[in-house]
C-alpha positions in Angstrom: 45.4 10.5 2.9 45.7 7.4 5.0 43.1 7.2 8.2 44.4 7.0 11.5 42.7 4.1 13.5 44.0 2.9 16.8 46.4 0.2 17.0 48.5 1.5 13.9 52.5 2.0 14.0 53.6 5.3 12.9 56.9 6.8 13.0 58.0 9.7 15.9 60.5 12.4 15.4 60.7 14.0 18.7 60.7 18.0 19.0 63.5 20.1 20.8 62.0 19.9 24.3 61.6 15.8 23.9 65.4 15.3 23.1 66.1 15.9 26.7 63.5 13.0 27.9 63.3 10.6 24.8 66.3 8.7 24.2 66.9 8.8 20.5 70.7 7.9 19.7 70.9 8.5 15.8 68.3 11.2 15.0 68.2 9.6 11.4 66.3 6.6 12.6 62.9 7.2 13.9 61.6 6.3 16.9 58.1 3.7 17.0 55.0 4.9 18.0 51.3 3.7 18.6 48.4 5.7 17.7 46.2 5.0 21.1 43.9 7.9 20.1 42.5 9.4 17.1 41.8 13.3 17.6 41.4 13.6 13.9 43.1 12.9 10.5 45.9 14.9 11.1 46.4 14.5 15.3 46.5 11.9 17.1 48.0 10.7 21.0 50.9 8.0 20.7 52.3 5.4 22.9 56.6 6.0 21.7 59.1 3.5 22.8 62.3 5.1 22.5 65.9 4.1 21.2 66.7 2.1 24.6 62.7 0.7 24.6 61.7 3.1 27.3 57.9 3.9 26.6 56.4 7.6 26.5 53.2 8.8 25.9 52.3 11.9 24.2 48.9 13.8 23.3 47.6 16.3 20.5 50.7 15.1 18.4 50.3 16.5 14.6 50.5 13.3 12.0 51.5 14.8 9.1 50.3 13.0 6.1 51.4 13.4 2.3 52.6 17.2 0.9 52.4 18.8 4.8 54.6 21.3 6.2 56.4 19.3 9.6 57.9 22.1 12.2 61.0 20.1 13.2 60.9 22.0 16.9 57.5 19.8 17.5 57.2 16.2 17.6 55.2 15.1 14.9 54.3 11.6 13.4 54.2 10.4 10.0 53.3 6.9 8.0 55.9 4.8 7.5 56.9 4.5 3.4 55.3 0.8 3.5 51.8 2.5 4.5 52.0 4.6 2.2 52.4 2.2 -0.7 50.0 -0.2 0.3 47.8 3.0 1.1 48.3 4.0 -2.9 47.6 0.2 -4.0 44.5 -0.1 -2.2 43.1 3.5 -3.6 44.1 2.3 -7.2 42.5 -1.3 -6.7 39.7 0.5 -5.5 39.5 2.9 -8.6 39.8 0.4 -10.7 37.0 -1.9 -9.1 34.7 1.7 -9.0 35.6 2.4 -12.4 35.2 -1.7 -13.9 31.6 -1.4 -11.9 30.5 1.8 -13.6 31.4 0.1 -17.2 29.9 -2.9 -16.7 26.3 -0.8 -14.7 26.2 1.4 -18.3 26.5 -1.6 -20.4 23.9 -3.8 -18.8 21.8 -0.1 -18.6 22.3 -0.2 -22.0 20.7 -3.6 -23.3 18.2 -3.4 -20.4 15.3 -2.9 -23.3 16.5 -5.0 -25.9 15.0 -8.7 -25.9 16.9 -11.9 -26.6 
């Protein structure tokens, strides 16, 4: 799960009752969106510009993150693929560093009584 924070780009797929105010010409692209709020892991508000770079604000929007359900009648966000790899690097770098510490803590624990 990647943490919201405000000032981070996410992408917008506007619901049914936003088609009729958010310009969006190919529904296959998503629109840009700013998280300018941070309700929770999973909701956010979002500053959208749409497809002819007209902003739009939205609140309470649901940021679905890895393996959840999106209801295509609501707008929802989500993290662009490049956030989610770099999200995935940095959790591996930091199991590796976690797990490379807890080594190297048991074997200094285990010549802390012997003398040289």
């Amino acid at each position: 799960m990647i943490k919201p924070t405000n000032g981070r780009i996410v992408w917008f797929t506007p619901g049914e009752s936003d088609r009729r105010k958010i310009a969006q010409h190919d529904p296959a692209q998503k629109l840009a969106a700013t998280i300018v709020h941070v309700w929770g892991d999973r909701c956010v508000n979002l500053a959208i510009l749409d497809s002819n770079g007209n902003a739009h604000q939205r609140t309470s929007v649901t940021l679905v993150q890895d393996g959840d359900p999106c209801d295509p009648h609501n707008g929802y966000a989500e993290w662009m693929p490049y956030q989610k790899g770099q999200a995935a690097k940095t959790e591996a770098a930091e199991t590796a560093l976690s797990e490379k510490g807890l080594s190297e803590a048991m074997r200094d624990n285990q010549f802390a009584g012997v003398s040289r």
